[in-house]
Phi, psi and omega in degrees: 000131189271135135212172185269133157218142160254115190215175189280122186312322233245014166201177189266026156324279181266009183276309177310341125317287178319313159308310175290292167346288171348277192293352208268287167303173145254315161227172210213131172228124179228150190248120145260146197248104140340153186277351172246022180243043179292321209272339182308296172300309206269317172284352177280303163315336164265334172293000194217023175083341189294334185301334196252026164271359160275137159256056191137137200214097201261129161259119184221151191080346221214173187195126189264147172299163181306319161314282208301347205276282179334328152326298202278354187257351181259350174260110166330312212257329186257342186327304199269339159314321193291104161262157205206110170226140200216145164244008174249141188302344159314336191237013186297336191259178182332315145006281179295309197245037139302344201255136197276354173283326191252117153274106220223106180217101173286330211186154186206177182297340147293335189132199186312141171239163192238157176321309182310295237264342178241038171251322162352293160319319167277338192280321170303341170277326193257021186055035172262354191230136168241161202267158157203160186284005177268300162311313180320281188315307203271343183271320161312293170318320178287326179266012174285305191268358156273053181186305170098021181293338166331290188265332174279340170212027204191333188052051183232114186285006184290313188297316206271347152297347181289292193325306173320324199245024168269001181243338172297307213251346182073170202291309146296333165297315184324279230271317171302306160322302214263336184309275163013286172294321168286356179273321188234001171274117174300318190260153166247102160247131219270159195231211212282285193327311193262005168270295160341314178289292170341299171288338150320286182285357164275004159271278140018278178313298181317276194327316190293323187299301197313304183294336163311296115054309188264004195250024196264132178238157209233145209200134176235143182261160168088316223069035186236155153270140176270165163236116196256129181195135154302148191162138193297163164322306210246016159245051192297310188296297169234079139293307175297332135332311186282331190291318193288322173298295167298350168081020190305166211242073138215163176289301193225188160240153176236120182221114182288090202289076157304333264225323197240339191066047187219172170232143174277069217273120171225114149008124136232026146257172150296165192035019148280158183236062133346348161305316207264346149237052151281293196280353170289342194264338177080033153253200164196197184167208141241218175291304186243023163176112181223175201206166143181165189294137197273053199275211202247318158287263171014298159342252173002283165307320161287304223274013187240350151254355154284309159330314182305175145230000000 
């Protein structure tokens, strides 16, 4: 079976699709996409045709706006090819998951869900996958720590290392390593090599989070207090840990990526919602980690709340 997938580039999230897709197929062609360039990729592969050479055709992590659903839901030929599985409350309503191709799921009897964990779920209900405890384990992980149930009900630092070292080795080491590992391992365990890598960039990390720590500028949006900062992409998260974990005296961070063109939202209370100003911004997310793209209205609005006193 030839398929296609579309998933999100920028956590082990959407790589964990792209992974399963692997182990899954024979053969796979898969596009990561940035979170706001889904519909850009996705029209392209329908202008120029290449799209109706798959017989399955997966979007994960990910969503398409309401056109595009409809393109594809008045075309026949793509119709039945098409599955579309998402974990975010921006598409839970009706809106999306009228079109019988999109699956829209917060949350099952483990908890909270990730992209990873329910296209898993799909590839195994539909016999493309067989189940084993190493997959079972690398699929969990991933969703401990994309939910962030890692640190809120579990401690469990095995999940917040997948990530370290899906940020050590970068995206294509990422998708081979771990491909790699589920072809010939029962167990998932990290091994001489990737524990050096692990431990390495938590060094790494540590230091850089310390130097952010003075660049932090502080501001209220909303009526929330912010925590405001420039910062490469991938050390977001945790920054966002150390803040929340030390309790600084803000709601949430707002952390701008030129590097990614995007800006980052992460809770550090309890009870905030970053969704709601992500989408005040022309992103989405969720309740505790949300995004949206740095475009030229955007621009604009941040730069008249840095500006502002």
């Amino acid at each position: 079976m030839k398929v296609l997938l579309f998933t999100h580039k920028n956590d082990i999230d959407g790589m964990g699709n792209a992974i399963l897709a692997k182990l899954a197929f024979d053969s796979v062609d898969y596009v990561l996409c940035e979170t706001f360039d889904l519909k850009k990729k996705v029209e392209e592969y329908l202008k120029n045709k290449k799209i109706y050479e798959y017989e399955k055709i997966f979007i994960t992590d990910l969503c398409l706006g309401e056109e595009n659903l409809k393109q594809i839901d008045e075309d026949e030929k793509l119709k039945g090819k098409f599955q579309i599985i998402d974990h975010h409350k921006t598409y839970e309503d009706e809106k999306y998951t009228r079109f019988s191709f999109v699956q829209v799921k917060l949350n099952n009897d483990h908890g909270l869900c990730c992209a990873t964990s329910l296209f898993y779920e799909y590839l195994l209900s539909n016999n493309y996958l067989v189940r084993n405890d190493a997959i079972d384990e690398f699929v969990e992980l991933t969703r401990q720590h994309d939910t962030w149930e890692w640190k809120n009900i579990y401690n469990n630092e095995k999940s917040r290392e997948l990530a370290i070292l899906f940020d050590a080795i970068g995206i294509n080491g990422y998708i081979k390593f771990i491909y790699e590992k589920l072809l010939k391992e029962q167990t998932f365990e990290y091994n001489e090599i990737e524990r050096m890598l692990i431990n390495n960039k938590k060094i790494e990390i540590s230091e850089v989070v310390e130097e952010y720590l003075d660049k932090i500028y502080y501001k209220n949006i909303l009526d929330l207090k912010a925590g405001i900062i420039f910062i490469n992409y991938e050390y977001r998260n945790e920054l966002a840990e150390y803040l929340r974990e030390n309790k600084y005296d803000i709601d949430f961070v707002m952390m701008i990526s030129l590097d990614r063109g995007v800006v980052s939202y992460r809770s550090t209370k309890d009870g905030i919602s970053v969704r709601k100003v992500a989408e005040y911004f022309g992103g989405k997310g969720h309740d505790k980690a949300a995004t949206n793209p740095i475009t030229s209205k955007s621009k604009e609005a941040i730069l008249e709340i840095l500006t502002t006193k």
